[in-house]
N, C-alpha and C positions, 0 to 999 in steps of 0.2 A: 772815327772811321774815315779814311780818304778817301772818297768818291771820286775817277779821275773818268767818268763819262758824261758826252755832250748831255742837254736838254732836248728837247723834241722843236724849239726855236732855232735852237742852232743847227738842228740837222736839216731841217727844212731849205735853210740858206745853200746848203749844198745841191740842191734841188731843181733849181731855180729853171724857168724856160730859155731853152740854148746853152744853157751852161753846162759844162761838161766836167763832173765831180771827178776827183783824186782817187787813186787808191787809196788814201792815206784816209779820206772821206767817206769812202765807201765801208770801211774797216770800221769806222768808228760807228757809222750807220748798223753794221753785225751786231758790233758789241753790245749797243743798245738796247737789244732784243733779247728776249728769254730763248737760251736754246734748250729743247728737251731732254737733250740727249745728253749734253755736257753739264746742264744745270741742275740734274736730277728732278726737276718739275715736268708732269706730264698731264694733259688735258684730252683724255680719250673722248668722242661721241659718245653722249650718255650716261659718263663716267663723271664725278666727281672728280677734282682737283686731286692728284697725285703728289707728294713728296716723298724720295727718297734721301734718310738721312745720310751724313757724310761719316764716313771710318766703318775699319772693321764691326762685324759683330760681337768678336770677341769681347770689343771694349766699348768703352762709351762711344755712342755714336751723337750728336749735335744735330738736330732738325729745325729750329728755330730759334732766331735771336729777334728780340723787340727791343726798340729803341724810344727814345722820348725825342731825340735829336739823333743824328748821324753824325753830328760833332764831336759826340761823346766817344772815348775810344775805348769803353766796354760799354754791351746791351744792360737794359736795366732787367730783363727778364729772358729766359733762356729754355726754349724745349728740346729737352734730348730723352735719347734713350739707353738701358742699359745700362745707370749708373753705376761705378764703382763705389762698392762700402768703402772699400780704404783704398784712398788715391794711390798708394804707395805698390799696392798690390794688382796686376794685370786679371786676377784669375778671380776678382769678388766681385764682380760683376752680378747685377741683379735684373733679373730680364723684368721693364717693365716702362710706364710712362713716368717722365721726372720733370715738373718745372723749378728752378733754383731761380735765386735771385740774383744783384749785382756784384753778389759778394762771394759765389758762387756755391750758395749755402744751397742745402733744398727746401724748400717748402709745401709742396705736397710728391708724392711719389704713391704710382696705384701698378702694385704687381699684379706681372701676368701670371696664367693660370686661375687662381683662388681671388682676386680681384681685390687681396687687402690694400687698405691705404694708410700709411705712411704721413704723419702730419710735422716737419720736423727732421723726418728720419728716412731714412730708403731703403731701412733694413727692418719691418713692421713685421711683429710677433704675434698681432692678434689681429681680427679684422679690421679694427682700428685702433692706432697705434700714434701719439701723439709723445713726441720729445721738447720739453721745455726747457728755460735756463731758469736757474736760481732766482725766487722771490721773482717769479713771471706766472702768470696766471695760463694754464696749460688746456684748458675747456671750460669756458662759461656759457651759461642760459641766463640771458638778460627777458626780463617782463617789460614791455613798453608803456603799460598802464601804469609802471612806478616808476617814472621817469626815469627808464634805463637801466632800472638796479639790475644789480646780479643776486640772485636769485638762487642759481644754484652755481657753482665753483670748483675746479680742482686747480688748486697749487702744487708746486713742490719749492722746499727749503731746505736746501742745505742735505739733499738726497732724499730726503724725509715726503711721502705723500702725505697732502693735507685736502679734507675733500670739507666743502660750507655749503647752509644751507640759509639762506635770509629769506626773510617775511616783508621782501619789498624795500628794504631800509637798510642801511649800514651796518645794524646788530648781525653776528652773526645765532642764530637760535640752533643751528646744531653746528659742532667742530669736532671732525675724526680728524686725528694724527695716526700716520703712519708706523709714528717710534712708541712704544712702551713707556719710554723717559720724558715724553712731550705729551700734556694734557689734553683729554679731549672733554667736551660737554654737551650736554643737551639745555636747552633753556625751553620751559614751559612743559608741558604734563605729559609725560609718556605711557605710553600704556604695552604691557606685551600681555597677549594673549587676551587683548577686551581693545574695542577701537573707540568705548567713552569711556576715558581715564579721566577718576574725579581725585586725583592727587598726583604730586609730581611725580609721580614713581606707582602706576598701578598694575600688579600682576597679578594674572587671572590664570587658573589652571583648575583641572580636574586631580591629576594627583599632586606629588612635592612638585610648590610652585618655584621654590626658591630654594638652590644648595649653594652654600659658601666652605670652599675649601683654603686651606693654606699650607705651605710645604714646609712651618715649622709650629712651635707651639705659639707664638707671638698671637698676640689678639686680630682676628678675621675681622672680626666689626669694630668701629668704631662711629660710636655716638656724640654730634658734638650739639651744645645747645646755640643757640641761635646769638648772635652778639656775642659770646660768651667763649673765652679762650678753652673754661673746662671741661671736658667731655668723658663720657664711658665708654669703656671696651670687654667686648664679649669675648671668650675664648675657650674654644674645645679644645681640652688634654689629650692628647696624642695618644698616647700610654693607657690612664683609666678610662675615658671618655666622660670624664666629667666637666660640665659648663659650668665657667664663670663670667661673674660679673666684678668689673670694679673701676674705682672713678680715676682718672688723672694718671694711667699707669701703678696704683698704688696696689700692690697685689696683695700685700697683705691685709686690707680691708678689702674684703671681696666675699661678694655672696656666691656660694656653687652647690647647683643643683648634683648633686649625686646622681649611677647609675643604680645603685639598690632605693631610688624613690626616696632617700634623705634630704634635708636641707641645713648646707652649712653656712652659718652665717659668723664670718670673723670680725665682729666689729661691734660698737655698741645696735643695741636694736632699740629703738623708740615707739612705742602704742598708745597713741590717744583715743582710739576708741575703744570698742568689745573687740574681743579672740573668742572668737569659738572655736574650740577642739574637740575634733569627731575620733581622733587616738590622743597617744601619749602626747607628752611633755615632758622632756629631758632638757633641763639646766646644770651647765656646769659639767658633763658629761659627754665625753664623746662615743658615742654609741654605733655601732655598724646597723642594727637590727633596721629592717622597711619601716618603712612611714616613721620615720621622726621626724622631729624639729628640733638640730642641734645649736647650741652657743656656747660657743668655749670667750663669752664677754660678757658687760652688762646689758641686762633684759632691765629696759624701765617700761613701765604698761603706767597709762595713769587711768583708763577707764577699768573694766575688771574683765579676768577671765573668764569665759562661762563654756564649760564642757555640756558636749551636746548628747544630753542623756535624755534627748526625744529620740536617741535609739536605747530604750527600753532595755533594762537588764533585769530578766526573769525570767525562770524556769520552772517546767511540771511535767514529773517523771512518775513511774508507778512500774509495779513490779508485772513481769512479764510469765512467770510460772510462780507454784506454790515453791517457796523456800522454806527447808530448816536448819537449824545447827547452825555454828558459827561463818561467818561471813564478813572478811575485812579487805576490800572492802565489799558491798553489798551492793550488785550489780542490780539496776533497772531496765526493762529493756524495752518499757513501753514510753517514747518520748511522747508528752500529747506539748511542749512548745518550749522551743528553746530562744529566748528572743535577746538576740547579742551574741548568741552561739558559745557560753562562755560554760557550759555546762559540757563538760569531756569526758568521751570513751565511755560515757555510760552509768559513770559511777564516781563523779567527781566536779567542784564546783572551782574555778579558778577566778576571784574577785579583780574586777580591772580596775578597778580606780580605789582609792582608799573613801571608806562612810560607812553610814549605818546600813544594816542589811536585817532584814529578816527572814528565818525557815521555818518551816512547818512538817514533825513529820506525823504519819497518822497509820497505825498500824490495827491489823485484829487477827486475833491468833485463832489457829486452827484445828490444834491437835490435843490431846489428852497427855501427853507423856511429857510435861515440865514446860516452865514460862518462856521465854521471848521475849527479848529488850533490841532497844536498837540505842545507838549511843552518834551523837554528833561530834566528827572528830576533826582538829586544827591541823593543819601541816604534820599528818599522818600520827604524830606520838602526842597532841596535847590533845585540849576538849575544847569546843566552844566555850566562853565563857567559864573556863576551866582553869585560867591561868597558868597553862601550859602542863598539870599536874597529870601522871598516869593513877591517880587513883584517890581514892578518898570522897569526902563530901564535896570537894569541889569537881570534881569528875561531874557529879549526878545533876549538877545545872543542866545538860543537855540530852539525860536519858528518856527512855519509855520505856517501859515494862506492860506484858500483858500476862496472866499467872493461867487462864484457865479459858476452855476454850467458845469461841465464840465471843471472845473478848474482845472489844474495840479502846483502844486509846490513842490522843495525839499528843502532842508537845508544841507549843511554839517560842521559839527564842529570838530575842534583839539582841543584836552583836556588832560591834566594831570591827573591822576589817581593813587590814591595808594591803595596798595593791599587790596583787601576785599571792596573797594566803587560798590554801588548800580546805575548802573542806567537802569529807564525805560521811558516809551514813557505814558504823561499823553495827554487827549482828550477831546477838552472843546468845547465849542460852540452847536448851537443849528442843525446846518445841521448836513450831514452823507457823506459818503465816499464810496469809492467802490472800492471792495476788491481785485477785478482785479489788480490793480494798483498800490495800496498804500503798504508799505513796509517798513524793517529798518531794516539796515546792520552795523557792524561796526569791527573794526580790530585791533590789538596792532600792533603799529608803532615801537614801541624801547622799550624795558626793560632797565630800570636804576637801577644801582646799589647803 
């Protein structure tokens, strides 16, 4: 800036006693002086120091320049008002205070009206409103207690928001990215929904704590071990909604949970201890039916299987009215225990597991007009221990007869059975029974494997 006015030394000299000063002296004596009226500065009694700034309102108006030196031929620092968003445009003008710098950039701006500020920018979108340059740190909170660190941080790269969270030191312990395609992470133990999380990842909820969805069928989860490049993936079918598991991408060894409560397991299955099984077992088969355990591979077991027949298989039924005449089959309708529930509709026994079994039936006849048998029958057309025969002596392993009345007799038979065999209580003859009395009970002795 050229300065072309005297000093307060040199005007003095024009002063002097008896000396009779110039016009040309006396001019520069004016100059020297703040005028109010032409300099826009005004000092009322009472009032605070007045500036008005220089230009239209329209446009940017100029209110102060600061300088380091008056050598320099631009201010290092500049107050104006009303800056223009785009120099280019007379009409973007933004009513408000601006200080810019040397460069004639801005560095804070605080619009009028709503009072936002503008860090960066002079055109602030939210209360505050902060514009950085690439790989520039755009707001930090620095801790003084750890020499200076930052603490907390926002960046931006490369248009991307990047927000950091440090624990005093250089690490960062949390990193949100902006972009989907750029990673973010937490370091050390989070907790949602619980504020003492005792693992890195602890979620607490009353109802579903955790949903994982995906927009195709590819594996949602993946599991990876620790050091270890191998890892498992989980994966809900779109279609049946069946979960699977399997290791390496390898789908075709893969275990999945069924939604009819099956288990399919593609792969070999290995058991070194005890199986207990509280239903079936289907090898080799693939089955739709609830509650299985399917393998379509090899099952090696080297401890043993033990099916858990501490749920009791046994029944004890009796007749609910006097019966006579024939009866196939021969309905009971007084249950006194059905335990396994394997005893059906009243009148029928369905064996779940293959072994020995035992029945007992116990009859006494009531009438005067002809005997009363009852006969234990196999899968509807053979006989218990009948080998499968409709008639003859091998029939009669599993009858009763009573001829006359007030007559009591039982029967009890050991039989073999494999899974899923029928049997019920058939009633021939021409007398009748009474219901008090008569009955059939029967029990699994051994499950064979």
């Amino acid at each position: 800036m050229d300065i072309k006015k005297k000093t307060r030394t040199e005007l003095k000299e024009f002063f002097k006693a008896n000396d009779k000063p110039t016009e040309k002296q006396f001019a520069d004596f004016i100059d020297a002086g703040i005028n109010q009226a032409e300099d826009s500065i005004v000092k009322e009694q009472g009032s605070p120091l007045a500036i008005q700034a220089e230009g239209d309102e329209v446009g940017t108006q100029e209110v102060l320049d600061l300088y380091t030196s008056f050598a320099k031929n631009s201010p290092n620092w500049s107050i104006n008002l009303n800056p223009r968003v785009k120099s280019e445009d007379p009409n973007s003008n933004q009513s408000g205070l601006n200080i810019k710098d040397t460069t004639g950039q801005s560095r804070l701006f605080i619009k009028s009206g709503d009072g936002s500020i503008g860090v960066g920018t002079i055109d602030p979108v939210s209360k505050l409103t902060i514009q950085g340059k690439n790989n520039r740190s755009s707001l930090a909170v620095i801790d003084t207690t750890k020499q200076n660190a930052k603490i907390f941080e926002i960046t931006q790269k490369d248009g991307d928001g990047v927000l950091s969270l440090r624990g005093g030191n250089t690490e960062e312990g949390i990193h949100l990215s902006g972009s989907k395609e750029k990673p973010s992470f937490f370091l050390g133990k989070v907790g949602i929904g619980t504020s003492s999380p005792d693992a890195n990842l602890h979620v607490f909820g009353e109802k579903a704590i955790l949903k994982v969805t995906n927009t195709n069928a590819a594996g949602a989860v993946k599991l990876g071990l620790y050091n270890n490049e191998k890892s498992w993936e989980i994966e809900a079918d779109n279609t049946s909604g069946h979960l699977s598991f399997y290791p390496d991408g390898k789908k075709n060894n893969r275990i999945v949970m069924m939604t009819n409560e099956s288990l399919f397991i593609n792969s070999l299955l290995k058991v070194e201890g005890n199986v207990e099984l509280k239903k079936k077992l289907y090898v080799g088969d693939r089955l739709t039916a609830n509650n299985l355990v399917v393998f379509e591979k090899d099952l090696t077991i080297k401890g043993r299987i033990k099916t858990s027949i501490n749920q009791v298989i046994a029944f004890s039924v009796s007749l609910s009215v006097h019966t006579k005449g024939a009866k196939n089959p021969l309905n009971f309708g007084q249950v006194n225990y059905n335990m396994g529930d394997h005893f059906k509709d009243n009148n029928h026994f369905i064996a779940p597991v293959k072994g020995m079994y035992l029945f007992t039936m116990c009859m006494r006849h009531n009438t005067d007009d002809g005997d009363v048998g009852w006969r234990l029958r196999l899968n509807n057309t053979g006989f218990v221990n009948g080998g499968g025969s409709t008639g003859g002596e091998n029939s009669e392993r599993s009858w009763l007869i009573a001829k006359t009345k007030l007559h009591m007799n039982s029967r009890t038979v050991i039989t073999f059975l494999k899974a899923g065999d029928k049997v019920h209580v058939d009633q021939f003859g021409s007398g009748g029974n009474d219901n008090y009395s008569s009955g059939f009970e029967g029990i699994l002795l051994q499950a064979l494997t």
